[in-house]
N, C-alpha and C positions, 0 to 999 in steps of 0.2 A: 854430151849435151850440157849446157851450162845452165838451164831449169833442170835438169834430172837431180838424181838421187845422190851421185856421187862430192858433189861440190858439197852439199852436207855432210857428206860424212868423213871428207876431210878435214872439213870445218871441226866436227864433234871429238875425229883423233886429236886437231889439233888443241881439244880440251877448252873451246870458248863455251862448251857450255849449255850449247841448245837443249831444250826438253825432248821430251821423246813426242810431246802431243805438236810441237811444232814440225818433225822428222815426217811424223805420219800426214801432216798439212801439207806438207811440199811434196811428197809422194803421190798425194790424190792431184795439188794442180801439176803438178808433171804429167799425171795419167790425162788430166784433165787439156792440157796443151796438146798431149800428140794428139788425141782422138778429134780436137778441133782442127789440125792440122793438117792430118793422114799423113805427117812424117815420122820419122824414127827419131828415136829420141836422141838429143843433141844438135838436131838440124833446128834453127830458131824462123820464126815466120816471118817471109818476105817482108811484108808491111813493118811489124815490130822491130825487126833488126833497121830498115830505113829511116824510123823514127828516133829509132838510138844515134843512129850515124851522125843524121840532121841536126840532132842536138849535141853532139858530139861526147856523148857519155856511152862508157864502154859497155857490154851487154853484162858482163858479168859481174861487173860494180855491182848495178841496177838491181840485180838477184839478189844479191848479198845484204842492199839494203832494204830489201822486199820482205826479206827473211826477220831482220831483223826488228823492222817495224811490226810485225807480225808478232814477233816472240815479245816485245815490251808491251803489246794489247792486253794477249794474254796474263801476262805477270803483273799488271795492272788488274783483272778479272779475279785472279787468284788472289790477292791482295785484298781486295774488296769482300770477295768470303769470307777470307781471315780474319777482317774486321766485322761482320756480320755475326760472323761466330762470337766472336769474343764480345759482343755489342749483348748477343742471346742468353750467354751464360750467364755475362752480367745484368741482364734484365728476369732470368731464372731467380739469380740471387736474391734481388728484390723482391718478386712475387713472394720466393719462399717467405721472405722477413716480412712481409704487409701479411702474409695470412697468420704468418705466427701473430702479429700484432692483432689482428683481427679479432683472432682467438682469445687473447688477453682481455680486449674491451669486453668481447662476450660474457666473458667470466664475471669482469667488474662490473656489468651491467645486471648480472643476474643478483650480484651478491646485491648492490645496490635495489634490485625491483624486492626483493627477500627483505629489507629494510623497509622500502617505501609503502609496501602492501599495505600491514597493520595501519600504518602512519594514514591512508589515502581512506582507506574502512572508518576509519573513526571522524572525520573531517565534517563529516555530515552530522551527525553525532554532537561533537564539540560548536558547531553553529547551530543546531538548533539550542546548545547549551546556551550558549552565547544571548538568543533571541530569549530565552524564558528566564536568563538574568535581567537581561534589559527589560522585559516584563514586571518582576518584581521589584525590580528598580523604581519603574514610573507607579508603582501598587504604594510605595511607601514614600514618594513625591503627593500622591496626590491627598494621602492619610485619610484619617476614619478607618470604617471597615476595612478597604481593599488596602490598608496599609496594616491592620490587624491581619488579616489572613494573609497575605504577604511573606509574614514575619513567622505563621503560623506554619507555611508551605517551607518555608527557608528551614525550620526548625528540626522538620522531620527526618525521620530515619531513615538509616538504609537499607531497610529490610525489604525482601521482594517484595513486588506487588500480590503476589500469590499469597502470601505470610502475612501481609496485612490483612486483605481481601479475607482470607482464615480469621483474624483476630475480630473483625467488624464483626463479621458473620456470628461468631460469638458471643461478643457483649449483645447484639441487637435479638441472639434468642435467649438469654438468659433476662433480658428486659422485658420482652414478650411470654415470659413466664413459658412457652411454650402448648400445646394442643390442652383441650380441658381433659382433666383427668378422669378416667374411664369413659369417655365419652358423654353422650348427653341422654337423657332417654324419651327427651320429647324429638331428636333429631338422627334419623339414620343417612348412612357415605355408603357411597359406593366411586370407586376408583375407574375410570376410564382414561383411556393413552390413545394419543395416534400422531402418525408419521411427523416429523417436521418436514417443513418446504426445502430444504435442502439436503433432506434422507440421510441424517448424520445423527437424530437423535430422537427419542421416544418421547413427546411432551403429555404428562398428566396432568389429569383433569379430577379435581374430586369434586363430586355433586351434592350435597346437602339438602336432604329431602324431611320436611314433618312427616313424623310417624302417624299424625291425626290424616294427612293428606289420601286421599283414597290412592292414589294416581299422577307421578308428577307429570303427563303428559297435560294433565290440564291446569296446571299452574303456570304462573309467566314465568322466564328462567332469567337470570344475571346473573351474566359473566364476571367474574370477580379477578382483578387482578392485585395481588399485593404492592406491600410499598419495601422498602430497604434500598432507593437510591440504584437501583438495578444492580448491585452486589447483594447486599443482605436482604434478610428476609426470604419465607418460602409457604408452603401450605399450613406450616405447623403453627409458622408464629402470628398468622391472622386467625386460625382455626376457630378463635373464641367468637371473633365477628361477625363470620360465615355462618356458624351457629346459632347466633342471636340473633337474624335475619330470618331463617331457614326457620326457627323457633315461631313464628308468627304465626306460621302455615297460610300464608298467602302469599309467598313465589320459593322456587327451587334457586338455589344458588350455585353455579359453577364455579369452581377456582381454582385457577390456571396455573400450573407450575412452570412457566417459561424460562431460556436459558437467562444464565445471569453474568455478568461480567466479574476479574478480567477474561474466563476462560472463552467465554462469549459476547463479542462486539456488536459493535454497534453495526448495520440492526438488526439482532440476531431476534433482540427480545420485542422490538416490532415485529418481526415477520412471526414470529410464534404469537402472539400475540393476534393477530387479522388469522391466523389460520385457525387460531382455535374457534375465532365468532364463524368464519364461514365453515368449518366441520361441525362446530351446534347447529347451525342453520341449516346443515342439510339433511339433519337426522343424525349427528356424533354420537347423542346421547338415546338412543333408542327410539327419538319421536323427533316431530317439528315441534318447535314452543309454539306456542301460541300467542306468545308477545316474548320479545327476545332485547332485554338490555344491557349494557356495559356499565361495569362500576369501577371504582380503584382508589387505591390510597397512593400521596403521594405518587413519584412516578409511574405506578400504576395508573395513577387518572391520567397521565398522560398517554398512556398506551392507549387506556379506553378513547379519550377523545382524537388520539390518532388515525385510532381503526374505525370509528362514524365517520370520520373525513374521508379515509380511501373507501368505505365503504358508499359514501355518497356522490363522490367520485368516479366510480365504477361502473359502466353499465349494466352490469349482473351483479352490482356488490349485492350481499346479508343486509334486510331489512333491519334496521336498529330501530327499537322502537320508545328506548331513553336514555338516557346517559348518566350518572350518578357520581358525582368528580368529588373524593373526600382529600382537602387539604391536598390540592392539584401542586405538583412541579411543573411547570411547562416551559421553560425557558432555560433551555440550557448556553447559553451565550457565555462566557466570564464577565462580560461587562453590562448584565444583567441587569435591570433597577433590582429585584429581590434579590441580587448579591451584594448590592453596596447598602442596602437600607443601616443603617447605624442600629446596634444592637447591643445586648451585655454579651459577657463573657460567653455564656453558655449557648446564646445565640450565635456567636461568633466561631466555638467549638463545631458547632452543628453545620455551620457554612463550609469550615474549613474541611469538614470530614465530608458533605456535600460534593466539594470542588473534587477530593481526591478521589470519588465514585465517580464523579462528568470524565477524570482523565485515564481511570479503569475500566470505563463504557469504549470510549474511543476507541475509533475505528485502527487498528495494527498497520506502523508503517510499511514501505515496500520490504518483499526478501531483502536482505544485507547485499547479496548475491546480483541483487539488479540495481548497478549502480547511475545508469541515467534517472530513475525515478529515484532513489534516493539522492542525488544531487541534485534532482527537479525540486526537492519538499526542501534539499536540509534549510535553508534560511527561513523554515516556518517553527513556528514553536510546534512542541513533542503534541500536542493535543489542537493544534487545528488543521489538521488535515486533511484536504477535500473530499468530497465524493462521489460520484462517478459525474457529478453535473459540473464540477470544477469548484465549488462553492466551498466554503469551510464546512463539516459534518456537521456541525449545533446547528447553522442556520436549514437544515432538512426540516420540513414538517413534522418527520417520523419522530426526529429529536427533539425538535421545539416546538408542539403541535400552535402555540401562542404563534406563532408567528404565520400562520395561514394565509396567504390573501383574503380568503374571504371563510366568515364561519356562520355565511346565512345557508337556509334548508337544513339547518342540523335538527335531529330530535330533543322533544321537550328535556331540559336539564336543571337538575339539582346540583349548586354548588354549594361547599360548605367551607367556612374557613375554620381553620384552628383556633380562631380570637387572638388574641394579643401575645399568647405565645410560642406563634407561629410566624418563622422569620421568612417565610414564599408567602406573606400575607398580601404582598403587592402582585402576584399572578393572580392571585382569586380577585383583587380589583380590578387589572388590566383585563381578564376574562369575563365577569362581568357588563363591563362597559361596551366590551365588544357584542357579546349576544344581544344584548338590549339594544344597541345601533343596527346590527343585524338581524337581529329577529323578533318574532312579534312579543312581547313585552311576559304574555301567559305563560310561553315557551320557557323560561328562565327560573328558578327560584332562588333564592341566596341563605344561608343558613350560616349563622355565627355561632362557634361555640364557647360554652362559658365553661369556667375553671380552668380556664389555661393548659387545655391538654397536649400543647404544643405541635409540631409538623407531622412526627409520629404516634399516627394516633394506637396505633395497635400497641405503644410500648406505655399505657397509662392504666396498667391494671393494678398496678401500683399505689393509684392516687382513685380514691373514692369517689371524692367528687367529679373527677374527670372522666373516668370510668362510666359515672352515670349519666356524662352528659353526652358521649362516646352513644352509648344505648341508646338515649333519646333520640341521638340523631341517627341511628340504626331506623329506628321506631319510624320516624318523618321520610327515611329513606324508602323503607317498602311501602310504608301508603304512597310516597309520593309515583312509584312503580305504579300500584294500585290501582290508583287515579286513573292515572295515563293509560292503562290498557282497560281499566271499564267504560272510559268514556270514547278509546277510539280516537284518541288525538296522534295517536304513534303510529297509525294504521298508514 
């Protein structure tokens, strides 16, 4: 037959070449022609062979070019893998060298993020630097005072805050002579503690009670908080004050040992402060008073006049029933009127050691660790950082109680200034002015003191005359207590 098998394998002796997968092609359409057929193989089909004729192309040509076209499809096919392949390995090659590169970048990126860390930590950091030079920049544009303390802030050390905070703490009880020695024997203490508001620490209370008093349940009681700028100062170094009140035997005095900065922020020493007036109030001290007021020196008067504010504030606050503000801080702002007043040197000392207890109070930036809030502040300077109401922390009431919307319905108060050598002598004016516009005129009393005993008044045991004008105003303080709770005006 001239489709069958043989014509190939002539072909293949005679060496042209054909593959074996073309052999096995023309074997299947040979098998494939007779069974369309029903002849035997080498008989070609009627039809087919007349078409051949017709055209006048011989049958066995026609095979041979059948075949052949067949076998150059193929090898064409085969050809096309072989570049597929070699297309594969050469895109293998590639992948392998892009991941090795990959690799490399990884590396250099990591060593690169190993560099950048530190660099990205500190950023925050070095802008709020940036802001608190440009601060003392405009402190010594604008001169006077805030160009004196300026120069004063620039000057300081670099010693931790914690190391300073220790040093203050020092000079200001070695000024305050400390507790009176052996006690007193017209006045007995006794020590009470309880919980802070946020169960982190034990706040003590010492009571000061006349030995002549049958019973301090039936004396009025004041709450006493010291001064030292919310760093210094503690029970020991007001001790003498507390005594020479208590000494009258007409009220018990409490005094508040609240935390103090920098270990404790702001407002560590408000909330200890309100919690001590509503645990006296509800029986702290073994009884109710029977008339219940707030005292303080320096930032202490600011605590006191804090805590009648959220206490009047309160629906359930502690009845306050006076308030007693010795040589009041209450304005913690930096750009203060009682921070710029023009002052001597010593005045100027006292502001600048002032400012550096306002930036020891201060509320602690975010963790280091949470860096969207510490890039939210860094363009703030290190000490105005808001508080939970978005505000800067000095403008809180807790901190600036001066800055109140409103300071009508407060109880009857006695303010007293240091006299003239007392550089917050412009808060006892602004405070002042404000009571008398807000409340009724009785409500208020104003007391000047003579001999210059300066802002600090517990630290003038020193000075005779100042000492004894300290006492006088001790003296004016508990009658003016007095007053108020026999006639029922604090009721």
């Amino acid at each position: 037959s001239r489709l069958g098998c043989k014509p190939s394998s002539r072909m293949a002796a005679q060496g042209e070449g054909v593959s074996e997968v073309t052999d096995e092609i023309e074997v299947e359409e040979s098998e494939e022609a007779r069974a369309s057929t029903n002849q035997s193989p080498g008989t070609p089909h009627a039809e087919q062979k007349g078409e051949m004729e017709d055209r006048g192309v011989p049958h066995e040509a026609s095979g041979k070019e059948d075949v052949l076209a067949r076998r150059g499809h193929y090898s064409e096919l085969v050809q096309s893998f072989e570049g597929m392949r070699e297309r594969r390995a050469t895109l293998d090659e590639q992948i392998v060298a892009a991941l090795h590169k990959r690799a490399e970048l990884q590396e250099r990126a990591a060593r690169l993020r190993e560099r950048l860390t530190p660099l990205l930590s500190s950023l925050p950091n070095a802008r709020r630097s940036r802001c608190r030079m440009d601060r003392l920049l405009a402190g010594f544009r604008a001169g006077g005072t805030r160009a004196a303390l300026a120069l004063r802030e620039l000057q300081e050390t670099d010693e931790s805050m914690v190391q300073r905070a220790s040093a203050i703490r020092e000079a200001f009880a070695r000024s305050a002579g400390g507790p009176v020695a052996g006690g007193d024997d017209d006045v007995r203490t006794q020590v009470y503690a309880f919980a802070s508001e946020d169960a982190q620490a034990k706040i003590s209370v010492r009571l000061y009670v006349a030995k002549s008093a049958s019973t301090p349940k039936d004396l009025p009681v004041l709450l006493f908080f010291h001064g030292g700028g919310y760093v210094a100062g503690d029970l020991d170094s007001h001790d003498w004050m507390c005594r020479h009140m208590a000494a009258l035997a007409c009220l018990s005095v409490a005094a508040v040992a609240y935390r103090r900065a920098p270990e404790a922020r702001f407002p560590t020493a408000f909330d200890d402060a309100y919690a001590a007036l509503c645990w006296a109030a509800k029986g702290g001290l073994g009884f109710r008073p029977v008339s219940l007021g707030v005292a303080g020196v320096s930032n202490g008067a600011a605590l006191a006049l804090a805590s009648s504010l959220r206490a009047r504030d309160e629906r359930h606050g502690p009845k306050v029933h006076v308030q007693m503000l010795f040589a009041p801080w209450l304005d913690l702002r930096r750009d203060a009127p009682s921070m710029q007043r023009p002052c001597d040197a010593v005045g100027e000392a006292l502001l600048a050691e002032l400012c550096w207890c306002r930036s020891a109070y201060a509320p602690l930036w975010p963790d280091p660790g949470d860096e969207e809030a510490a890039n939210a502040l860094a363009d703030l300077d290190a000490e105005d950082i808001p508080d939970a109401s978005g505000l800067p922390w000095f403008d809180d009431v807790r901190a600036s109680p001066l800055l109140a919307e409103s300071l009508a319905a407060l109880p009857p108060t006695l303010v007293v200034s240091g006299g003239d050598g007392d550089v917050l002598a412009l808060d006892v004016e602004c405070l002042t002015q404000r009571l008398r516009q807000e409340n009724n005129d009785g409500a208020m009393r104003l007391l000047h003191l003579a001999g210059r005993p300066g802002h600090h008044l517990a630290l003038v045991r020193t000075n005779v005359v100042a000492e004894a004008a300290v006492q006088a105003m001790l003296k004016e303080a508990v009658d003016f207590h007095v007053a108020i709770h026999r006639d029922g005006r604090g009721a």
